[in-house]
PADRENGU-172280 format. One record per residue (C-alpha): residue number from 1; residue in three letters; x, y negated, z. Coordinates in nm, 4 decimals. Last residue first. Layout:
[NUM 'ALA' [X Y Z]]
...
//
This chain:
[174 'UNK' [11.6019 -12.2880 11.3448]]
[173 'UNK' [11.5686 -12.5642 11.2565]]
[172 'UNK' [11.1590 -12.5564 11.1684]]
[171 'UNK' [11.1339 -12.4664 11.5583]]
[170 'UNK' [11.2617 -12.8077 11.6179]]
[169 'UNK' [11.0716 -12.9748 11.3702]]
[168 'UNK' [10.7125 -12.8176 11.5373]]
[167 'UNK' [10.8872 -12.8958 11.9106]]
[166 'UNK' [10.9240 -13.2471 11.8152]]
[165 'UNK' [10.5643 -13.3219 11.6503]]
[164 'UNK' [10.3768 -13.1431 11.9195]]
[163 'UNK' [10.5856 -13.3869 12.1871]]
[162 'UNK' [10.4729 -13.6708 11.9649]]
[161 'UNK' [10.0623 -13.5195 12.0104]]
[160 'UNK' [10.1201 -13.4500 12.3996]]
[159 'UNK' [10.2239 -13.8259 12.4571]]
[158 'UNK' [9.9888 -14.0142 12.2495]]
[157 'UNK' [9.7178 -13.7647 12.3451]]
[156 'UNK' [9.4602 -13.5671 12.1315]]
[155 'UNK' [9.2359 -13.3503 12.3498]]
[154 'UNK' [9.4157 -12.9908 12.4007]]
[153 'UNK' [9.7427 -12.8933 12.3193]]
[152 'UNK' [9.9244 -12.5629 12.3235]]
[151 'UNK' [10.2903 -12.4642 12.2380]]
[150 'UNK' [10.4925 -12.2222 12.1848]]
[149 'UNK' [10.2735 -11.9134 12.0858]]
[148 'UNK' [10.4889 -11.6181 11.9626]]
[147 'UNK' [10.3707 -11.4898 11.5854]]
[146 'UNK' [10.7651 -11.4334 11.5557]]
[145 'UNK' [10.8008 -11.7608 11.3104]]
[144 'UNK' [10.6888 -11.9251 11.6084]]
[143 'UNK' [10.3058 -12.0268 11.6625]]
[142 'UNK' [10.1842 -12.3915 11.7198]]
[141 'UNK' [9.8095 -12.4526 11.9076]]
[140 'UNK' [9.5978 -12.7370 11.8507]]
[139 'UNK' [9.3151 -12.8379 12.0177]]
[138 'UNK' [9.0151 -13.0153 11.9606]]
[137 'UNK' [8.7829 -12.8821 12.0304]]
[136 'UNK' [8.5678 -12.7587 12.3572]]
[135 'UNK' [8.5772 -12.4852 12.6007]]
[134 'UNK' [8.2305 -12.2940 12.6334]]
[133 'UNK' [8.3547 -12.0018 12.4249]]
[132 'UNK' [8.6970 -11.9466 12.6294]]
[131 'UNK' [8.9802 -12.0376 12.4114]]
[130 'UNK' [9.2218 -11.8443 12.1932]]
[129 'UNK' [9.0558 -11.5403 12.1185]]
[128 'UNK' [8.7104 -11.7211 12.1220]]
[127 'UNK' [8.8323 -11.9582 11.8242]]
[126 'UNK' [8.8401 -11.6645 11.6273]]
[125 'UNK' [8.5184 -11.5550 11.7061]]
[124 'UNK' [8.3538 -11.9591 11.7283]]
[123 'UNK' [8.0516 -11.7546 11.5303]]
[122 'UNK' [8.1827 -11.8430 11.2370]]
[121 'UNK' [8.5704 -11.9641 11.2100]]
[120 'UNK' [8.5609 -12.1129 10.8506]]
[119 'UNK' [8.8872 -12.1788 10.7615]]
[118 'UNK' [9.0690 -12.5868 10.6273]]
[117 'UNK' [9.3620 -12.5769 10.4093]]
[116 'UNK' [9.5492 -12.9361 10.4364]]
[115 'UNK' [9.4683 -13.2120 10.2458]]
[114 'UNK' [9.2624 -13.4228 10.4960]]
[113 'UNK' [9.0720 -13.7402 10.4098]]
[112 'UNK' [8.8943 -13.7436 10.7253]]
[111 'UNK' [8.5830 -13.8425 10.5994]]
[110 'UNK' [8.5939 -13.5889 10.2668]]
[109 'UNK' [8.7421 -13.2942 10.5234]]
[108 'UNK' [8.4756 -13.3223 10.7365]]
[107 'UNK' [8.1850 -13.3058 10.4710]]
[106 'UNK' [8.3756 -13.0175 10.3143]]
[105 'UNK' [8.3296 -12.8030 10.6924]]
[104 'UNK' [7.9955 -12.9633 10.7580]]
[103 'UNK' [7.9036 -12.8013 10.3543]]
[102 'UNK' [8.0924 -12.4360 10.4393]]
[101 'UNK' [7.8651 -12.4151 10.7562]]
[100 'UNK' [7.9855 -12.4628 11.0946]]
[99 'UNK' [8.0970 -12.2195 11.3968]]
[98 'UNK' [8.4241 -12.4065 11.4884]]
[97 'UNK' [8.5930 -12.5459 11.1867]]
[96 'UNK' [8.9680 -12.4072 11.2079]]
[95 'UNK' [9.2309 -12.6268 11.0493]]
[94 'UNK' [9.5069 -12.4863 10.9076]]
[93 'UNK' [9.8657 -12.5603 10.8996]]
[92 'UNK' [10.1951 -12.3938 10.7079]]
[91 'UNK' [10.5453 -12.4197 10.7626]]
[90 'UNK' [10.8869 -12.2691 10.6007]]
[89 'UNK' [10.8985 -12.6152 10.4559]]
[88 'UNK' [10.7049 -12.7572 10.1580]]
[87 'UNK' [10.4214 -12.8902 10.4161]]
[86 'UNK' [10.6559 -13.0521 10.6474]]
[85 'UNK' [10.6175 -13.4115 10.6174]]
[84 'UNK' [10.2673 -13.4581 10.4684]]
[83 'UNK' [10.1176 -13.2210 10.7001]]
[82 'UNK' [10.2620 -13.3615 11.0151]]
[81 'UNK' [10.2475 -13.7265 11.0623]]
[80 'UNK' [10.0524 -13.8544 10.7664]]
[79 'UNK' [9.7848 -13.5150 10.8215]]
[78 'UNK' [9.8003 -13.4435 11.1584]]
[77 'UNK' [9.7363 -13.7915 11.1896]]
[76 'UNK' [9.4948 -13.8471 11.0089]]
[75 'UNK' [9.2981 -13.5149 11.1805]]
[74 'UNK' [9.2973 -13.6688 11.5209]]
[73 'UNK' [9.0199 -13.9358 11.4773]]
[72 'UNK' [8.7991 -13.6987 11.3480]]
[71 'UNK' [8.9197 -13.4666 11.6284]]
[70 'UNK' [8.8232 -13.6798 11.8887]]
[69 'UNK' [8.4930 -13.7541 11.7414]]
[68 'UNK' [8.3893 -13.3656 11.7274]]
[67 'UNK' [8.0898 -13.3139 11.5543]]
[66 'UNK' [8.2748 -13.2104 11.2357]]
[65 'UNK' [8.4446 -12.9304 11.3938]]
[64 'UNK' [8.8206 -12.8538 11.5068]]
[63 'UNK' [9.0501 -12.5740 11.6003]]
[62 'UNK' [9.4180 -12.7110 11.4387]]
[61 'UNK' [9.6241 -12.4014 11.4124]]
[60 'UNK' [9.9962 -12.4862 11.3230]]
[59 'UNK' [10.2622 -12.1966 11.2183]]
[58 'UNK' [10.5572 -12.1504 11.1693]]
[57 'UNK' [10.6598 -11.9450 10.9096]]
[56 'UNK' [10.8396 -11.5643 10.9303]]
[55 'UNK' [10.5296 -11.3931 10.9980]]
[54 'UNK' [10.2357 -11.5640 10.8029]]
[53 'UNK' [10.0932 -11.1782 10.7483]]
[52 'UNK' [10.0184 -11.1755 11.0946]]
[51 'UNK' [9.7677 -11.4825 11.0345]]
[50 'UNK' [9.5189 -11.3152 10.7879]]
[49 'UNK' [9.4363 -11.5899 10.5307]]
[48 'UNK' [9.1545 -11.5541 10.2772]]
[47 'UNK' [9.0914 -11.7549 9.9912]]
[46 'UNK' [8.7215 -11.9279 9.8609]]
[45 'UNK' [8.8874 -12.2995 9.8777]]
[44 'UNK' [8.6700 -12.3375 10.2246]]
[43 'UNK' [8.9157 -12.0781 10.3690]]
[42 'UNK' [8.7730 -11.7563 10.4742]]
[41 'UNK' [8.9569 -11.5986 10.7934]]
[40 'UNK' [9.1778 -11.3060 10.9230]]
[39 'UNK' [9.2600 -11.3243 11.3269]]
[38 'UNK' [9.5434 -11.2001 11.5207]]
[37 'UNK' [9.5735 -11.3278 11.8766]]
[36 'UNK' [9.8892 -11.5549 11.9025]]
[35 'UNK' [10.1824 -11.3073 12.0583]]
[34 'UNK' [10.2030 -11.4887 12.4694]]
[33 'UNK' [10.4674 -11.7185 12.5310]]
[32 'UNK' [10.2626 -12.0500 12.6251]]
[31 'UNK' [9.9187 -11.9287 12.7151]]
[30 'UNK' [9.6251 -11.7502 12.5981]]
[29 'UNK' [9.2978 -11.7440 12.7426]]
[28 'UNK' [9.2846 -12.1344 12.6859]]
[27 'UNK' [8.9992 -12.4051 12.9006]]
[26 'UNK' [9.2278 -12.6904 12.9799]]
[25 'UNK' [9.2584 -12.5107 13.3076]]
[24 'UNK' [9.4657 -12.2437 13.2169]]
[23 'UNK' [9.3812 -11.8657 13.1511]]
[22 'UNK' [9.4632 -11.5850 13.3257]]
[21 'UNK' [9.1537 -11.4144 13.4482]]
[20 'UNK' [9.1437 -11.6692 13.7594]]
[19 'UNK' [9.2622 -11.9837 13.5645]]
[18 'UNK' [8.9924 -11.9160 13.3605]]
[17 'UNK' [8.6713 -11.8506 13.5689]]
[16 'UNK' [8.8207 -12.1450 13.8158]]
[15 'UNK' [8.8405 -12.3932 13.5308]]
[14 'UNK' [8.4225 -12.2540 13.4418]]
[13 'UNK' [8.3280 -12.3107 13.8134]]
[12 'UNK' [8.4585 -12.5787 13.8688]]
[11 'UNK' [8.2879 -12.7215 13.5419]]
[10 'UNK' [7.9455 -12.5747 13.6639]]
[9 'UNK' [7.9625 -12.7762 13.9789]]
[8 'UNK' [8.0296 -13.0686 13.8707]]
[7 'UNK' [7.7937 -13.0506 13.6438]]
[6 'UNK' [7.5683 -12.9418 13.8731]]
[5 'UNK' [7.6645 -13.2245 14.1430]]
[4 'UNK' [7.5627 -13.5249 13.8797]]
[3 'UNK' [7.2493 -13.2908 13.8018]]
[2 'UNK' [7.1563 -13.3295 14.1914]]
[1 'UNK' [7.2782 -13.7282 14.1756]]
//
């Protein structure tokens, strides 16, 4: 019951810790509206990708890791539902493994079957700009051609996921 109470605990106090210096309670620093965070990162293909020089694309950040059930079972469907529909567009996706090596990385592309570009985020840096450290994956988050965030998710839900779907082919419209 006493560690029952500390976890409790601890979670209140980490959603209070955000919402308090502007973050939400799904565990972002950023929010809806706010420039996305720059970041430049290795890609498990050898290439680099700086995200202000995607200006003018929209632009899908999937923060993931090969521990992560949820995301395993979200990554199909970012592929058939996503990647494979707007990939020769003015759009481009990549998937951020949180902290792993290169060979967890290609392991977790091989059982999720994914074809889109997959960084290396070590040390969680990049994914600390977006998300406070102890905050867990999966979640997505889908930048204007600007470099404006416009949406967040977190978890992968029915709902949230279809609503991800419309407001990436809206923003490819315009």
């Amino acid at each position: 019951m006493k560690r029952i109470f500390l976890s409790i605990l601890l979670v209140s106090v980490i959603i209070f810790s955000a919402l308090a210096n502007g973050g939400d309670s799904r565990g972002y620093k950023v929010k809806v509206g706010d420039m996305a965070p720059d970041f430049e990162m290795k890609l498990t293909n050898g290439n680099w990708v700086k995200l202000s020089d995607l200006k003018g694309k929209v632009v899908m950040l999937q923060f993931t890791a090969s521990w992560c059930g949820v995301c395993r079972k979200e990554m199909p469907h970012i592929e058939n539902e996503i990647w494979k529909i707007h990939k020769n567009k003015e759009f481009v996706l990549f998937g951020i493994d949180r902290d792993e090596p290169i060979e967890k990385a290609e392991k977790l592309i091989k059982a999720t079957g994914v074809t889109y570009p997959i960084g290396l985020d070590e040390g969680a840096n990049i994914f600390a700009k977006y998300a406070y450290r102890k905050s867990g994956v999966t979640r997505n988050v889908i930048i204007d051609r600007d470099g404006k965030i416009i949406f967040l998710t977190r978890l992968f839900n029915a709902e949230e996921f279809n609503a991800m779907k419309e407001v990436i082919e809206n923003e490819l419209k315009k």
